[in-house]
N, C-alpha and C positions, 0 to 999 in steps of 0.2 A: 189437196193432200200432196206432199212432195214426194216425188219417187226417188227409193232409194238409188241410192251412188253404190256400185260394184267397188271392187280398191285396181288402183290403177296399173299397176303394176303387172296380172296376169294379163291384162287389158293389151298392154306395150308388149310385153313379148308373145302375144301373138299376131299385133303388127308387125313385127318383124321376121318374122317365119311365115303369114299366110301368105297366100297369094294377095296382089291388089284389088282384081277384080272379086274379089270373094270376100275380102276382108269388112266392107259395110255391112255385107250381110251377116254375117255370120255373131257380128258385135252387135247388131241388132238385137239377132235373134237371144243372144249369152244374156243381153239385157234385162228383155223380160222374163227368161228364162229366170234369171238372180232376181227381178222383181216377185214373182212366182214364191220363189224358196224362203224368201225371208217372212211373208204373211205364212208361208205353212210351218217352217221348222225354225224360224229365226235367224240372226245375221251369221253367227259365227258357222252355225253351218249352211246355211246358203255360200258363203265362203268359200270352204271346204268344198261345196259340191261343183262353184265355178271353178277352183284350180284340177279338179277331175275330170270335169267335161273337156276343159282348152289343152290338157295332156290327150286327152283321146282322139281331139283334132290332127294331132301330130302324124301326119298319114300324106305318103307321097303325093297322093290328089290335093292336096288341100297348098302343101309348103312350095316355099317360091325357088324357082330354079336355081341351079350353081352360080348361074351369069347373073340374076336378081339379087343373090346372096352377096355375090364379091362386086357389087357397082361401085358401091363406097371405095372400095383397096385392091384396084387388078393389079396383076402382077408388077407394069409398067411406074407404076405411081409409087408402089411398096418398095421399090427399089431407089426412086427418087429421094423417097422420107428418109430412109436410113443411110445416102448419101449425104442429103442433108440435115440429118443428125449428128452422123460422123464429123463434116464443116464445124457445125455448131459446136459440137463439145475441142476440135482441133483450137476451134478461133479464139475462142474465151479459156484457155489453158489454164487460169489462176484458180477460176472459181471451179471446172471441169476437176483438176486435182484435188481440189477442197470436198466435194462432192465425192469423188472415189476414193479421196480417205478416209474420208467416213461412212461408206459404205462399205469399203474392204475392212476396217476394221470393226464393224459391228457382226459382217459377215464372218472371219474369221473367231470371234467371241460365241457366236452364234454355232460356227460349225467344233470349236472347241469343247464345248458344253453336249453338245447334240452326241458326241462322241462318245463321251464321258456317260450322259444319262443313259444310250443307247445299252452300252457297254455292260451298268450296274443292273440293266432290265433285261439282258438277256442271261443271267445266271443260271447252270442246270438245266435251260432248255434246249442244250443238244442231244439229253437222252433219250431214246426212242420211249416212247409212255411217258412223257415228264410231268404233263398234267395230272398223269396218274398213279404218281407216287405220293407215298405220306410218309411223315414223320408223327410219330408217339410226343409228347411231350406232356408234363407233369401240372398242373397248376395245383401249389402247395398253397392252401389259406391260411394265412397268420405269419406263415412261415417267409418273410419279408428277407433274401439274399442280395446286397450289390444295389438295392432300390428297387427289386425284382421279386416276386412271388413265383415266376414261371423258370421252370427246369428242362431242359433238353435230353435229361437223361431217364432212362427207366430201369429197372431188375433184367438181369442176366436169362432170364428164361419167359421175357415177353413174346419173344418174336419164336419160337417152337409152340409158346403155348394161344399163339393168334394163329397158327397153323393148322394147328390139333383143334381146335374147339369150335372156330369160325369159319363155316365153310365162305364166306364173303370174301375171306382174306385169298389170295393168289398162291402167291410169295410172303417172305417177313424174312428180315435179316438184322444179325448184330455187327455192330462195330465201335470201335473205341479209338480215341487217338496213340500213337504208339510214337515212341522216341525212345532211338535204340542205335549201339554203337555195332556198326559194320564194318565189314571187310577182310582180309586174309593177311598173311605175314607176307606175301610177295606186293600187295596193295596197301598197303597199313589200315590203317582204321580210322570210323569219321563218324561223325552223331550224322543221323538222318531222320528225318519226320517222316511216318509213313501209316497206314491203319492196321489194327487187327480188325479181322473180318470174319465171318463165318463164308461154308460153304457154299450159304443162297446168294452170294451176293452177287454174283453176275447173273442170278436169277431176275434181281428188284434191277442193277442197273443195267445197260446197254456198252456201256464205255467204263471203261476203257475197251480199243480193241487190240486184240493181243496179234503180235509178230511174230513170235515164238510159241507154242506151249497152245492149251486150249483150254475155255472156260466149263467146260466140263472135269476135268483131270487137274487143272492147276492147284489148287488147293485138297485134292485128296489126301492129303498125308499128312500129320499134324506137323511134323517138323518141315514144310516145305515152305516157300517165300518166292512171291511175284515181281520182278523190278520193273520200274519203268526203263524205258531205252535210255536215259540221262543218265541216269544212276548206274544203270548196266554199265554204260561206257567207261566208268571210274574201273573197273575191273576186268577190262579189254573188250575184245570183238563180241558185242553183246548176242551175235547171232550162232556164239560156240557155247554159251555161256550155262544153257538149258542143261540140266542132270548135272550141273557141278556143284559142289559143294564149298558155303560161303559162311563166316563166323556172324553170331546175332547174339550178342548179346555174353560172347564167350561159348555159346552153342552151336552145336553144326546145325546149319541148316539147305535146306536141296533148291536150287533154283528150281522151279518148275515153271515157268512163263515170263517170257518178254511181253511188254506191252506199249503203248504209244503213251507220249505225254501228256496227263494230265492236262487241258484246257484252262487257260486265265482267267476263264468266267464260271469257273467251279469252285461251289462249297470246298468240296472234296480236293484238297492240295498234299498229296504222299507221295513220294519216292520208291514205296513199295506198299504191298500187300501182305502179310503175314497169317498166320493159320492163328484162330482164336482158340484151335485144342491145344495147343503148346502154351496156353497162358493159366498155369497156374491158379491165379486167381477168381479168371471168369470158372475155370473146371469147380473149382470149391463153393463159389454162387447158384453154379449152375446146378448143381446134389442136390442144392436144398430142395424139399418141399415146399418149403413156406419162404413168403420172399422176406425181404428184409434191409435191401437197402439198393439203390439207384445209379449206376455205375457207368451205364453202357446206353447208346445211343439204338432207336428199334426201327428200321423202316420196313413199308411193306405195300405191295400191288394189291386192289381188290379184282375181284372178277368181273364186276358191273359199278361203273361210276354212281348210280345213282343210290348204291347201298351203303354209300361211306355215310351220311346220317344215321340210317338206324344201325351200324355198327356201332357208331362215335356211343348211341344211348346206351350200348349194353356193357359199356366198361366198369360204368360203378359197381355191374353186380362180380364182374371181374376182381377188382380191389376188394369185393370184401370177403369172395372165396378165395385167393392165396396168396394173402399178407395174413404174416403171423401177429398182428395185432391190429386193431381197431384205426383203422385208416378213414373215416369219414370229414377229415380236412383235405386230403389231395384227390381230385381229379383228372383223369385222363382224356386231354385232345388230339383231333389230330389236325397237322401242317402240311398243306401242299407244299412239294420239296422247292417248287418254284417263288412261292415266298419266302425261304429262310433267308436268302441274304437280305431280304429287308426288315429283317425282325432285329433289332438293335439290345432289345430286353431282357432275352431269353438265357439263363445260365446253362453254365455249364457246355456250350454250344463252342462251338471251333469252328476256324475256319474265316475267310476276311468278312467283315458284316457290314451291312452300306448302310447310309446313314438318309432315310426319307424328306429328313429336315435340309440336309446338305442341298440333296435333288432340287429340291424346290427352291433353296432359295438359289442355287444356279440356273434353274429355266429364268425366274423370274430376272434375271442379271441378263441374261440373253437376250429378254424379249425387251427390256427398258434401254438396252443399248442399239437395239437394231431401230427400236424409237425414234431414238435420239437422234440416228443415222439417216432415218425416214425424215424427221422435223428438219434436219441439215435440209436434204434438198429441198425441200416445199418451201422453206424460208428461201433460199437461194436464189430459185427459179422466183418466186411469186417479185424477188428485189431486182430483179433482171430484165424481168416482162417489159417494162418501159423501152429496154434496148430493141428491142420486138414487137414493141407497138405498129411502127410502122408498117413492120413486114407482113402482120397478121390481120392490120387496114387494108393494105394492099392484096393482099390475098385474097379478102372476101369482098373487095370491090369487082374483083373479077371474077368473083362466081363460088370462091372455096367455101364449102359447105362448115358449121361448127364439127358433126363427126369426124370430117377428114383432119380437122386443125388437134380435136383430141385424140386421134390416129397417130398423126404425126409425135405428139410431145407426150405421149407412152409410149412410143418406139423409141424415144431418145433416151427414157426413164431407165426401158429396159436394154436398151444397150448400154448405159453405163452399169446397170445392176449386173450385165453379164462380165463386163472387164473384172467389177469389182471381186466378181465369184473367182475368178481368173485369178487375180492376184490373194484372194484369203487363201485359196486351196494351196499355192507355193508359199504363203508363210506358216498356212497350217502345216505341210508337210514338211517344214522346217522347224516349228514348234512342239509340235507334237510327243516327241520323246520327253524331253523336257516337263511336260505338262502333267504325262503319264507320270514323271517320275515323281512329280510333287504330289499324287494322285495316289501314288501305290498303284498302279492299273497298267496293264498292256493295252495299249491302245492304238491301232492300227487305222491307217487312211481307206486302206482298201472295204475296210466297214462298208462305206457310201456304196460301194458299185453294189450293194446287197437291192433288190428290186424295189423291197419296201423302202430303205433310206433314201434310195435314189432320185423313188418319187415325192418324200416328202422335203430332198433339199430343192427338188426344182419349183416344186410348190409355194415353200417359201422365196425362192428369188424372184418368181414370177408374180407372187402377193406383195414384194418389195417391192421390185419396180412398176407394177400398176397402182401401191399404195402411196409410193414414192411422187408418181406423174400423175396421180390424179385431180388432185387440188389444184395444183397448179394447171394441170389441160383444163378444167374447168372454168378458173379464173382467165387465166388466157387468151381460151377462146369464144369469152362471153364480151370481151371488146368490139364494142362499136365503130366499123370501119371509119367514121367521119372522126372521132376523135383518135382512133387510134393511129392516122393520120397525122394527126395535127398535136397528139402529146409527143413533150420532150423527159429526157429521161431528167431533167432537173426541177421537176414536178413532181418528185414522185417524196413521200414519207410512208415510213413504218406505218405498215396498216393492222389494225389491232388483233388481223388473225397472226400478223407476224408478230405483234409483241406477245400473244401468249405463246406461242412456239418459243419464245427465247426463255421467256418465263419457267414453262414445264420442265423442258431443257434444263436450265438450272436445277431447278427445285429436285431432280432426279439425280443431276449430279452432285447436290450437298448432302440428299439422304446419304449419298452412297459417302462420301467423303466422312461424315458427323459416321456414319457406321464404323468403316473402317479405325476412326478415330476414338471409340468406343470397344471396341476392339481388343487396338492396342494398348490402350488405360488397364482393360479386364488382364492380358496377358501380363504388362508388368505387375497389375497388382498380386495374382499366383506366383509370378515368378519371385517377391520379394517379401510375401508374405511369408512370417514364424512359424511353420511347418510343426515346431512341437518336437521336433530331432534333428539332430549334426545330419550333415549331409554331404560339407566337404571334405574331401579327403579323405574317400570314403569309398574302398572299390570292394566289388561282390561276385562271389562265384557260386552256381550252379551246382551241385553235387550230384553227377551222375555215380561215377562208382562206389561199391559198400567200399572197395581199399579204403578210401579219403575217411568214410565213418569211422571205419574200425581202427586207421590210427592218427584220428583226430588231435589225442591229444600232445603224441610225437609231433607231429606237423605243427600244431598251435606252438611249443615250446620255440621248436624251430624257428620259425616263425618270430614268436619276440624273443630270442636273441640277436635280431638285425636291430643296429641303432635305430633308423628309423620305422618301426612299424612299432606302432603307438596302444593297438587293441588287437585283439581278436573275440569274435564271438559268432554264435552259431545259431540258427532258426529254423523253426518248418517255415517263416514267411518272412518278407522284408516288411518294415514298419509302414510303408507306404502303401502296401499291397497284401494287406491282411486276406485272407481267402477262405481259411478256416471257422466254423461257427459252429454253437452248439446254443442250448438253452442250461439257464439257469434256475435257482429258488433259494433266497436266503433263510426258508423253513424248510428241514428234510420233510418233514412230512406234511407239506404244505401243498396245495389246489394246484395241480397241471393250468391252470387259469391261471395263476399269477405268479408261471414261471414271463423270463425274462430271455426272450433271445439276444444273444452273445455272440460277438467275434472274439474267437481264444488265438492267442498270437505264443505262441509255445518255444524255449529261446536257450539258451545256457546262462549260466549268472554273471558272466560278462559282458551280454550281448549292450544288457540299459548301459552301460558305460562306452561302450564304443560310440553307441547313439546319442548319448548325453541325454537317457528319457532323466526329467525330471522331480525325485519324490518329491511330493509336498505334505504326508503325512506317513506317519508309521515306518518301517524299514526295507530295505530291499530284500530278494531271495536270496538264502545263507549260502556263503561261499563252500558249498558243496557237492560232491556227483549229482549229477540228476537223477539217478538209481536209487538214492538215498533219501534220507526226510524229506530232502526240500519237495518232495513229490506232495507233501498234503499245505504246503503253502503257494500262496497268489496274489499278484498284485490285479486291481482292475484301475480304471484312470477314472476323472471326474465327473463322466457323462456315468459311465457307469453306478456308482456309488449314490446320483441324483437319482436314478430308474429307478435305484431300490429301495429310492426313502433316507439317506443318510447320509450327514455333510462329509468330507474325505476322514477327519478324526474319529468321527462314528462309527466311519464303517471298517477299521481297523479288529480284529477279533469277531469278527462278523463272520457266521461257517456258509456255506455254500457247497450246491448238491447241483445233478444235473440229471439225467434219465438213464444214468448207472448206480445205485446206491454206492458201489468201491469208490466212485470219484467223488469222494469227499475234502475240502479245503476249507481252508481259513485263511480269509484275507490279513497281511501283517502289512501291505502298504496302498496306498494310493496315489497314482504318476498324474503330473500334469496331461489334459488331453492334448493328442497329440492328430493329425490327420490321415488314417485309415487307407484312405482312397483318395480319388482325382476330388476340386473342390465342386464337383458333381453332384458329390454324394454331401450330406452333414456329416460331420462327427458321432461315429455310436461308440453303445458301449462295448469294452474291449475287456479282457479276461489275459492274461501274463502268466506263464506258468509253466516249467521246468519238463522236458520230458528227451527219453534218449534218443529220439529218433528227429532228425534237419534232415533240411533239403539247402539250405545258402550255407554260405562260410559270409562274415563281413569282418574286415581289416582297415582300421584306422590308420594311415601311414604318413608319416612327415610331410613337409613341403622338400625338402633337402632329397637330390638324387630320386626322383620319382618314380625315372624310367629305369633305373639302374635297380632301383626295391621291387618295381613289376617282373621283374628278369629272373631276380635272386626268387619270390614267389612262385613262378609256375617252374624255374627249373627245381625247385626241390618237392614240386607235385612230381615233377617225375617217377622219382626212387619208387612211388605208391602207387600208381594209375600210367597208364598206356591208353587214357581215356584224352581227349582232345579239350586242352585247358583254355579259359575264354573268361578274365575277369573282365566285370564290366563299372564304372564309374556309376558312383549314387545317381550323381546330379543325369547322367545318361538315361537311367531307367525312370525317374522324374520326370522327365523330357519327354520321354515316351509316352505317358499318359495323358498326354495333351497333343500329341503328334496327329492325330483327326485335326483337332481343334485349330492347330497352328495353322496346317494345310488348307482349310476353310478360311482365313484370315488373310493368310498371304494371297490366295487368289482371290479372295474380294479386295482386296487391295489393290491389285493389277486391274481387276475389271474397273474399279473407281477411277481409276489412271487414266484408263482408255473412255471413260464416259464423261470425265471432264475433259478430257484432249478431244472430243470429238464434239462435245458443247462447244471449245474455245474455240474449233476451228470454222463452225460455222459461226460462230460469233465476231470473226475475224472477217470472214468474206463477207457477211453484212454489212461491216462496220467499211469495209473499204469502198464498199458500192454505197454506202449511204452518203461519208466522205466527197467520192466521185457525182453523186447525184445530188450536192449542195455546193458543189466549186462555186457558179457562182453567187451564190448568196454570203459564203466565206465573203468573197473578193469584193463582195461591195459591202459589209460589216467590217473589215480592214480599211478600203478606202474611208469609212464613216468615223473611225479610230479606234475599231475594236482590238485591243491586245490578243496576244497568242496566249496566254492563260482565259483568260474570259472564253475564246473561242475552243482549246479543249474542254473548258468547264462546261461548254453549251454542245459539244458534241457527244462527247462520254456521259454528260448526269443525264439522258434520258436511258441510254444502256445501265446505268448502274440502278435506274429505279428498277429495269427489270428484275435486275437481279436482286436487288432486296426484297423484293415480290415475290422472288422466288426461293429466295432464305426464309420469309414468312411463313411460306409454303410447306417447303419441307421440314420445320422443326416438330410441329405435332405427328405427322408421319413417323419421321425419323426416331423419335421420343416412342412411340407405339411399338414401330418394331423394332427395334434395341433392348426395348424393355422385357419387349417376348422371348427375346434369343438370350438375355441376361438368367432369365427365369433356368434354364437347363444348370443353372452354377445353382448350389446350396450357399457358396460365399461370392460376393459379386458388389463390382464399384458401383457405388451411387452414380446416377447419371446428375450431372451437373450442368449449370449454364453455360460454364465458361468453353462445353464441349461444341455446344452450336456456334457458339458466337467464333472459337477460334477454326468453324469448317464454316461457317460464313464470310471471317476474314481473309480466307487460303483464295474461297472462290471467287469475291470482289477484287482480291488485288492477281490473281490470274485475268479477269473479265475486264480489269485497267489497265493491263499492261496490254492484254488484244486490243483492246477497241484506242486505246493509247498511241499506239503506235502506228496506228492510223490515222491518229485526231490529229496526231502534232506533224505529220506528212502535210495533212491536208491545210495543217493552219499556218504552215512556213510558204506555202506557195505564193507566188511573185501574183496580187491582184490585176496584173497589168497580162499575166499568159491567160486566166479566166475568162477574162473581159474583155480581152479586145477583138472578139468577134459579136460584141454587141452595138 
């Protein structure tokens, strides 16, 4: 019967740690010991039980002394190696550079991203308790908003009555986002983002902390208001600033606290803090008994973390004591405040939102570039070795052991992995801003010195340059002093771990290339796609003050008497960014089941003409007040009219109701559909329909004097508002919608730059040592009559099969995830042939102009300088 084999591995490192004299023994004894364990309990734990015994060995008596430990590498010899590493990388200068370039720029790419993911994963975790705060949020069933069932928001009297009821809860606070016009007649006035808050709110959070003023007393007084120090400073010496009083809104309001700025990596982005009893609205929510609609954002501290479950189960019986009607479609969850920014789904939600898709696919761009950077040197070094034959025959003729030889060539690894860290860190801090800005992100260098980055950048450099120098110390120092003697470096061919390294190499840089290129296909195709509405020549404004409503239509007249300004019309929403929704039923008294949820887009009766929406059946709304008739007519567009069963002629005289019986209408047109949102989302149905109250103004204007008609527009907003005027261009706020996406696109694009440049350039240094390591076979192929075409064709076609290998390679890849990342578009380009094949043909004719320019070096050479030392 055979006796079993132990695995060998706990076996070796405890050769290496015991003692000499002990070590038989004790391996003996482990022996039968593991033969013992596997007849009683089996192998896998016999296993197990040998990696617990040979840890328990680990005891001053048994391990070998500090002098036993360092025989291999005393001080004297480690000094020598990294002298003569420095030699070796001084000597070979061409490929030594080729090697730190692509190691400093994987490393750079590497610390750019590291920054960036760092950055987006520490959101909200400087608050003291951060783990231990939550957010309320809604999940509404059926109730599908933006491609979204989940709401951020809850009823005005959540967080009083999680205080009152549930003894679990700590704290509970409200707040809402607030945009409000500030400042004094000696400072003028400025829109500023800032929150309404209730008085618990420096209960739930820690931060801000205040300069001025104190989080007890700051908000006592309904009319008072918190700035941040930024914001103070618009209005002088923000540390006089406490007990004065400053306009909100057209209201007095009392400074009561200074505070410190708002942090980059917060939800929470306001310029000030506001009293929520001064807001009207929440006070009239707040009366009610019974709730009724969802307005305000709830967070709140429990007492004991492990009570948030059986809290989270008692909400349904919550919802269905004080909602004033049958609410058994929405549910109540809760959010640690530390995952909001990676929640991308959630409506109704403020504040920057990171995008998890983004993350990932930037780690994985990091790690296939530090790769590539890795596969550079191994390829390098392993095409080099021959230069080094000798040296490493000769070394171990006189005694050099193989560990000191793979000592030696990881200490060369890592001392270039350390230059390289050297020079990414001065191009990162030269980049950086930059990067941040294409990021939306403040992003700082000093991040790294944090204890935990610190340790996981040197982790990665030291996993670099031992991953780097491994293969190669291996191969290296597995030569045979008698040949390695007697080989010449014009012996040497591509060995097949080198050709798949060139192989992978490629194949990773055509994903990325066919990505990119897929890409930018998707973006032109948004950008030039029939959108469904005019768009040029088309600027829009904001409506902060009632002045501008109330005389709207003074201003509109005004307005088109300038030759060039072609339309005017007015909206609660721009076409492109519908927001508003309700449900429908084309039977008053027809099944809550087979209503129809609705985006209602609400407009004056000029607005479809400025947009050029398109009828294609029935008429437009009557050129009248919106006060008047036209209140019980509406158009809806073509998706609509299909939801409810009727071709667009059909559904003309068609009445419609919603969950008001007074909002009664009758359809008199049907518009071409037109696109709602980003092409994210599909096409839904849309509801068109006249009411007096906008939030945009939109102004159609000539091509002629553009800047001169923007001039003549906000100076005659003046005469009506002392409000800070700000038109913005259609195609700008388009632009926007996709402004993630761009950002995404242009830096995979940089990183695809930098992972074929760092393919090319190891592909460059091979090709010049392979060049170099065939002189003479060139020179006696010339002497025989070979042409200098035939002789590039026989040096480049073995490079270029690699890289067809590795175009093979990456099209089903590349095809998979393109296809995945396309998937997030409702409208999206076919991926086609011609997409690989022209990121195949970028990469083949970059991989022949490298290895090219080498070939035809080596095949002009005089066969008479080759050969005449043979």
């Amino acid at each position: 019967m055979a006796h079993p084999l132990p695995p060998k591995f706990p076996i070796r490192l405890l050769e290496a740690f015991c003692r000499p004299d002990l070590f038989p023994f004790i391996e003996g004894d482990l022996r039968e010991h593991y033969e013992r364990n596997v007849q009683k309990v089996g192998t896998r734990k016999a296993k197990r039980r040998l990696y617990k015994d040979i840890l328990f060995l680990f005891r001053p008596g048994m391990m070998k002394t500090l002098h036993q430990l360092t025989d291999l590498i005393n001080t004297g010899m480690l000094q020598n190696y990294l002298k003569v590493s420095w030699r070796n990388l001084v000597r070979q200068r061409r490929y030594s550079l080729i090697n730190l370039a692509g190691l400093s720029l994987g490393l750079c790419c590497f610390l750019l991203i590291y920054l960036f993911v760092n950055h987006e994963r520490s959101y909200d975790r400087f608050y003291e308790n951060a783990e231990g705060i939550y957010r309320v949020y809604e999940h509404a069933s059926g109730d599908e908003y933006l491609g979204s069932d989940l709401y951020a928001v809850t009823p005005a009297q959540l967080a009083s009555t999680l205080t009152q009821d549930y003894p679990e809860v700590r704290h509970a606070t409200t707040l809402r986002k607030a945009s409000l016009l500030l400042g004094t007649d000696q400072t003028g006035y400025f829109m500023e983002d800032g929150l309404w808050v209730d008085t618990s709110f420096f209960q739930v959070f820690s931060h801000p902390t205040f300069l001025q003023g104190s989080a007890a007393k700051a908000l006592a007084h309904p009319q008072s208001i918190v700035l941040t120090v930024s914001l103070a400073e618009k209005f002088g010496n923000p540390y006089t600033l406490v007990g004065q009083s400053i306009t909100v809104d057209e209201e007095p309001y009392l400074v009561s606290g200074i505070v410190e700025d708002v942090p980059a990596n917060s939800t929470f982005q306001f310029g000030y803090l506001i009293n929520l009893q001064s807001h009207q609205g929440y006070l009239n929510e707040f009366k009610k008994e019974r709730w009724d609609g969802s307005n305000y954002q709830t967070y709140f501290t429990v007492n004991q973390k492990a009570q948030v479950a059986a809290l989270e189960a008692k909400m349904d019986h919550l919802i269905s004591t004080h909602w004033t009607e049958d609410r058994s479609d929405i549910a109540y969850y809760f959010q640690p405040l530390t995952d909001i920014h990676m929640r991308a789904d959630m409506n109704n939600d403020f504040g920057g939102k990171g995008n998890p898709q983004q993350i990932s696919i930037f780690q994985a761009i990091a790690l296939l570039i530090l790769a590539l950077a890795c596969f550079n040197y191994m390829n390098l070094s392993i095409a080099r070795s021959m230069h080094r034959a000798r040296e490493i025959g000769l070394r171990k003729t006189i005694g050099a052991r193989r560990q000191q030889l793979i000592v030696q060539f990881l200490l060369e690894s890592l001392l270039l992995t350390l230059v390289a860290l050297v020079v990414a860190l001065v191009a990162v801090s030269l980049g950086l801003p930059e990067f941040g800005r294409l990021l939306s992100r403040e992003l700082s260098l000093t991040e790294i010195l944090k204890p935990n980055l610190l340790f996981t950048l040197l982790a990665v450099v030291l996993g670099l340059g031992l991953l780097s120098g491994s293969y190669p110390a291996l191969v290296l120092s597995s030569f045979s002093p008698i040949k390695g003697v007697k080989t010449t470096a014009s012996g040497v061919r591509t060995s097949r771990g080198q050709r798949a390294i060139i192989v992978g190499q490629y194949a990773i840089s055509m994903i990325m290339v066919t990505g990119t290129l897929i890409m930018y296909q998707q973006f032109q195709f948004i950008r030039h796609r029939d959108l469904g509405f005019a768009k040029d020549q088309i600027v829009t404004l904001e409506v902060e003050d009632s002045e501008i409503r109330d005389h709207f239509e003074v201003i509109k007249n005004e307005w088109l008497s300038h030759p060039n300004v072609l339309g005017v019309g007015c909206s609660q929403n721009l076409p492109h960014e519908v927001r508003s929704a309700t449900v429908i039923n084309d039977d008053p008294g027809g099944s809550p089941d087979d209503d129809l949820p609705i985006y209602r887009l609400r407009t004056d009766t000029d607005f479809l003409a400025v947009y050029d929406l398109q009828l294609i059946a029935g008429r437009l709304l009557p050129p009248s007040s919106p006060a008047t008739d036209s209140l019980g007519y509406c158009l809806i567009n073509q998706t609509a009219a299909a939801a409810l069963g009727f071709s667009p002629e059909e559904a003309i005289g068609q009445p419609l109701t919603d969950n008001y019986p007074q909002n009664y209408r009758t359809i008199i047109g049907v518009v071409r559909d037109f696109h709602l949102h980003s092409m994210h989302l599909p096409i839904s149905p849309v509801l068109i329909e006249t009411r007096p109250y906008f939030q945009y103004i939109s102004v159609q204007i000539g091509p002629e004097n553009m800047a001169e008609t923007m001039k003549f527009l906000t100076r005659s907003l003046g005469a009506y508002s002392h409000y800070p005027v700000e038109f913005q261009y259609m195609d700008q706020r388009l632009a926007a919608l996709y402004y993630t996406d761009t950002q995404e696109a242009n830096l995979f694009h940089t990183f695809s730059s930098w992972a074929l440049l760092i393919a090319s350039l190891g592909l460059f240094g091979l090709a010049a040592l392979n060049a170099q390591q065939r002189e003479k076979e060139i020179g006696i192929r010339k002497v025989l009559g070979a042409s200098v075409a035939s002789l590039l064709t026989l040096i480049t076609g073995s490079f270029l099969r690699l890289v067809l290998l590795g175009f093979l390679l990456s099209v089903p890849v590349a095809w998979l995830l393109m296809q995945r990342w396309l998937e997030e578009y409702a409208y999206r380009v076919d991926i086609k042939g011609w997409f690989f094949v022209a990121a195949g043909v970028f990469a083949a004719v970059v991989a022949l102009l490298t290895v090219g320019s080498q070939s035809l070096k080596a095949a002009l050479v005089n066969p008479t300088e080759c050969l005449k030392n043979e």
